[in-house]
N, C-alpha and C positions, 0 to 999 in steps of 0.2 A: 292895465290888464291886457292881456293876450285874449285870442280868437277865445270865445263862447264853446265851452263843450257837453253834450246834452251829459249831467247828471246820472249816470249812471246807478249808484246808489240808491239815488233819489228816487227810482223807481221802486228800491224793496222798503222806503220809507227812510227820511232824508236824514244821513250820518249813520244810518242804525247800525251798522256796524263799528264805527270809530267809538260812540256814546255807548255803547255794550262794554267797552273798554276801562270807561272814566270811574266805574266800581273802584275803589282801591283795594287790588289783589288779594286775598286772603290764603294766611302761610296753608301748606299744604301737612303741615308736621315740620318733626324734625328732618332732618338730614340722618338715615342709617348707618353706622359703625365709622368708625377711623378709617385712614388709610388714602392713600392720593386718590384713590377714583371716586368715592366719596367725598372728597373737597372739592373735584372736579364737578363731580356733579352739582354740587351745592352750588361754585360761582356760576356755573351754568344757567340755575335755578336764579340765583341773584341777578344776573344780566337779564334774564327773562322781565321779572319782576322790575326792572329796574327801565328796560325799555318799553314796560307797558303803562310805566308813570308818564314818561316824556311823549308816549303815542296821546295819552287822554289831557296834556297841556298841548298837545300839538292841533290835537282838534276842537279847545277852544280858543286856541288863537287863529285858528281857519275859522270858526265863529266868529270870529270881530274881523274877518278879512286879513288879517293879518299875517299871509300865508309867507311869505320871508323866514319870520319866524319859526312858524311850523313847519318850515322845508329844514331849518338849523335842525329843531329839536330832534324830527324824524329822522336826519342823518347819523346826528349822535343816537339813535335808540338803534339804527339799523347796525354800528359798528359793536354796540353793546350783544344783541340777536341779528346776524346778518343772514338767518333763513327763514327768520318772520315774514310771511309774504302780507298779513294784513300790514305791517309797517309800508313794507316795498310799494304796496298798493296803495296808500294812505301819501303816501313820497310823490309815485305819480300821479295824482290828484290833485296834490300842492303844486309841482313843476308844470301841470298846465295850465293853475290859476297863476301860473307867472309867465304865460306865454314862454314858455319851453319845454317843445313836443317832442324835440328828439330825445330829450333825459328823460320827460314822462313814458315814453315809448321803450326805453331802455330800462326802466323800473319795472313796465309791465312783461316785457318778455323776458326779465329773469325771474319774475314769481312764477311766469307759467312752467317756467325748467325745473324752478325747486317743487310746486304744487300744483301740475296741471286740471286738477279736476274740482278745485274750489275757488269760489267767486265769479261769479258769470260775469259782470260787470267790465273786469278788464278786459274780458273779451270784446265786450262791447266797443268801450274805449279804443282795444287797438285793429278794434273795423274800420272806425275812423283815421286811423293814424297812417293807416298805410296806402299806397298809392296802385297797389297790385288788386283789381276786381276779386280776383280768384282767392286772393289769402283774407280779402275782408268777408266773404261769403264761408267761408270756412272758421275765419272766425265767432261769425254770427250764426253760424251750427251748433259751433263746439258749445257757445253760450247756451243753446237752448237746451242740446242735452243735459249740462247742468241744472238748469231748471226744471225738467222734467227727473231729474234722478230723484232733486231736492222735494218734490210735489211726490212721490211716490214714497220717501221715507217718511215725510210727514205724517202721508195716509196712514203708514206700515205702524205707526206709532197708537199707542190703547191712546183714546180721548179722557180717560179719565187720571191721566198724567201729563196733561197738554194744558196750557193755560186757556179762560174762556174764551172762545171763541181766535180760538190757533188757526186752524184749520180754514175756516174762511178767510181768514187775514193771508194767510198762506196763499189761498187762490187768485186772492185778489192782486196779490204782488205777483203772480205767476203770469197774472192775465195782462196787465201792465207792462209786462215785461217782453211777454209775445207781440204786445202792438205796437211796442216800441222796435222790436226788431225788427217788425213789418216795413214800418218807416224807415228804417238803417237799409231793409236790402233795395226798398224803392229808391229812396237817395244817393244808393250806387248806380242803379241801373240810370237813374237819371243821369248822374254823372258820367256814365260812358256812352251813353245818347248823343251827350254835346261834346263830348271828346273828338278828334280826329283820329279816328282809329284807323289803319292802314286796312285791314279787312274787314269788308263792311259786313259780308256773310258769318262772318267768326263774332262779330259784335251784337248782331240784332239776333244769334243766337243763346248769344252770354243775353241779352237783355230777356230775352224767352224765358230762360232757363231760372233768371232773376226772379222775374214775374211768378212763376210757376212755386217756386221758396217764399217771396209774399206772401200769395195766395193762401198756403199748405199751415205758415206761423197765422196770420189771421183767423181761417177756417178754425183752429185747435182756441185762438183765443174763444169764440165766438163758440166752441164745443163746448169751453167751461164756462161760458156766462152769453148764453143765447141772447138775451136783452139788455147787454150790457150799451152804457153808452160809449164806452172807448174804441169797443172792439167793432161796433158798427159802424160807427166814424172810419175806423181803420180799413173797414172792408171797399166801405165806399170811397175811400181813396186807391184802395189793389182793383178796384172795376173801374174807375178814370182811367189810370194807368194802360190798362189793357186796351182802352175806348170800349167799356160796354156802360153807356153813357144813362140809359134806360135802368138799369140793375142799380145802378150807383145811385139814380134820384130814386130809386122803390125804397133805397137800404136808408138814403135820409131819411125821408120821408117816414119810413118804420121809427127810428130813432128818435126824429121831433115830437111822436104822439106819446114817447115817454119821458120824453125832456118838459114838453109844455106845459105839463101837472107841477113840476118841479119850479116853471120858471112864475106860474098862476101862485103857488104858497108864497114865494120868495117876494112878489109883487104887493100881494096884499098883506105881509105881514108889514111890508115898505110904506105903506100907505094907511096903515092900519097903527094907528098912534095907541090905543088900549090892548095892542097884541100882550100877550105875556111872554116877558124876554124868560123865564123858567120853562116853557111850554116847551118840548121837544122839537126840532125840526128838520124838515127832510133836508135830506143833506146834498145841496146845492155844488152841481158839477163849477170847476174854477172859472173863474173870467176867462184865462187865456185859451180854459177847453170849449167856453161860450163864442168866443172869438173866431175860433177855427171853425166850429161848426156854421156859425153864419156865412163865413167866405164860402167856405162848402157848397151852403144852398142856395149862394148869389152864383156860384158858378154852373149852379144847377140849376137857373131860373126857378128858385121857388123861393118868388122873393115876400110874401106876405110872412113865411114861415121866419124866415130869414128875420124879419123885423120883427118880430116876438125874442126872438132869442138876441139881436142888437140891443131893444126895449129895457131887458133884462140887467145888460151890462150897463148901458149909461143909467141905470138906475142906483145900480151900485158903484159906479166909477162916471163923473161924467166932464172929466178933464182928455180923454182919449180923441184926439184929431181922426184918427182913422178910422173909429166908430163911426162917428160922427159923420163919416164922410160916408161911409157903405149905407149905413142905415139911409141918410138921403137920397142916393143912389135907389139901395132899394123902392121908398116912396117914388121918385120916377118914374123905373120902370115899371111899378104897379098900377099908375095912373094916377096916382097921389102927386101931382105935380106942385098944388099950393101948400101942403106939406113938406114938399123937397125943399122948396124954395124955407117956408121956416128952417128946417134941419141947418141950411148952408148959413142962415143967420145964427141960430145957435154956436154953428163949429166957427165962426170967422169971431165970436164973444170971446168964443174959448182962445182961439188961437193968439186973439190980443191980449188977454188978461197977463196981469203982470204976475201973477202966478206963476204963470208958465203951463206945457200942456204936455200931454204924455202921447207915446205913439208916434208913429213911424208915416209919413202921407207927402205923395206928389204934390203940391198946392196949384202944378197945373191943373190937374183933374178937376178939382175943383172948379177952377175957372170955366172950365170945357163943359162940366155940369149944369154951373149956375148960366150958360150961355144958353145951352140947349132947352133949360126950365125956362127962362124969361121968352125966347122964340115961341115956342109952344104958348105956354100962355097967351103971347099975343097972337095967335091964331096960325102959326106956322105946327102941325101935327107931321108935317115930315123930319123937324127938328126931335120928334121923338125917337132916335137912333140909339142902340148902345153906346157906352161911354168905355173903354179900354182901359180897365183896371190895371194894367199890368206897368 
């Protein structure tokens, strides 16, 4: 497989557009009177039909990974309908699960010439693709006003011709999609930080200017969902960013007194062998959105908070090395030193088991840890130094 690229889609809810598809077509009538333009029309109609069989076999052979195939079928739908831009979009989706960006990127800039104002997503996609600051910030605009057009028809639309509960599902992809954007322009600006740019006044203006577009998508996620947990996570990353170091632990810190209700159910329903699996339950943010937030608040020294929300994950996953490692980490720097010391026995169980272990971790660090824990214990308290996560 090729370079990893964030899912686009997956933000309005994963395939929902290609699986919107896999209906089998239903005829629309007949074909009206005799005559070439009416036959015309018809194989028209036929090709249409005919390339949105091969889009909904295309997207479940990208369901079983099998994107090869689904980049064939998609070829052959696109020559069948060659101004279908969800094919063209579906095509470059396949060409980057095959590591090739520059055909994916040539798939998405000819949907935008045939239909530039549907599908936010490729936009998203060719923020990454390109190498130009300027045209990836423009990109990540053009996405948003599509999102807000789509959030405004929505509204425009009577609720009582809307399925149940549209309209929230609709914000909530809105809202997701803003924080993800937030991330796309910080990840620029990040990248032109470490670039060598030949003007340094021209660049740490582009990174201002960056900042400032963050900001503006966050603020609007965080307008439609005040106590959301994504959008405050996201904010608290646009106030790192900036260095306003103090805002960014207030915005955690907000955010974990509504996560830790979530993570207290999830616990004891874990521990709790007569829970009822019928019983409704609150519905628990993902590991990987658990994950981030702890690094979060380790970098925000609030490490007790931090190890609630670790707690939470090795309780539902506990093959994870890099939990395993922060969360000790955390117990360290809290003072919990003979707890760190367990944690590193735990993670060094894991990392032998023949299982095998999940996650991403320097095994120096480690070392540097369990050095700093054993010191301290034996009475060295200057051994209590940060440990460099990075």
């Amino acid at each position: 497989m090729g370079e990893r690229w964030t899912d686009w889609n997956g933000v309005m809810g994963k395939h929902a557009r290609v699986k919107a598809l896999r209906k089998r077509p239903q005829d629309s009538g007949e074909v009206a009177g005799p005559g070439n333009g009416a036959k015309q029309d018809g194989d028209a109609e036929h090709n249409r039909r005919n390339a949105l069989r091969l889009m909904a076999r295309a997207a479940e052979e990208s369901d079983e990974l099998r994107f090869e195939n689904a980049a064939r079928l998609l070829q052959a739908a696109i020559r069948m309908d060659p101004e279908n831009v969800d094919v063209m979009d579906a095509l470059a989706e396949a060409f980057l699960e095959l590591g090739e960006p520059e055909r994916a990127q040539q798939c998405f800039l000819h949907s935008v010439r045939v239909q530039p104002d549907v599908n936010f997503a490729k936009y998203m996609y060719l923020a990454q693709l390109t190498s130009d600051y300027e045209q990836a910030c423009s990109f990540v605009e053009h996405a948003m006003r599509i999102m807000e057009r789509e959030s405004e028809q929505a509204q425009a639309i009577d609720a009582s011709v809307q399925p149940p509960n549209a309209l929230h599902q609709q914000k909530k992809a809105q809202v997701a999609a803003l924080c993800s954007a937030t991330e796309l322009l910080l990840g620029i600006a990040e990248q032109l930080f470490n670039s060598s740019h030949p003007d340094e006044i021209t660049s740490a203006a582009a990174m201002a200017a960056l900042d400032q577009r963050a900001e503006l998508a966050a603020e609007r996620a965080l307008q439609l969902d005040p106590d959301g947990l994504e959008p405050l996570l996201t904010m608290a990353n646009v106030r790192l960013s900036q260095g306003r170091v103090e805002e960014a632990r207030t915005g955690m810190l907000h955010l974990y007194t509504h996560l830790q209700p979530l993570l207290q159910s999830m616990l004891d329903a874990h521990n709790d062998s007569t829970s009822n699996a019928e019983q409704p339950q609150p519905e628990i943010p993902s590991v990987d959105f658990r994950i981030a937030v702890g690094k979060q608040l380790c970098e925000l020294a609030a490490w007790k908070e931090a190890i609630d929300v670790f707690d939470s994950v090795l309780a539902e996953t506990d093959r994870n090395v890099e939990v395993w490692f922060l969360s000790a980490l955390c117990m360290f720097q809290n003072g919990d030193v003979e707890e760190c010391c367990d944690m590193l026995k735990e993670l060094d169980a894991v990392r032998r088991s023949p299982e095998g272990f999940e996650g991403m971790l320097d095994f120096s660090l480690v070392d540097e840890l369990e050095q700093n824990a054993k010191a301290y214990l034996a009475g060295d308290p200057a051994q209590r130094g940060d440990v460099d996560m990075t």
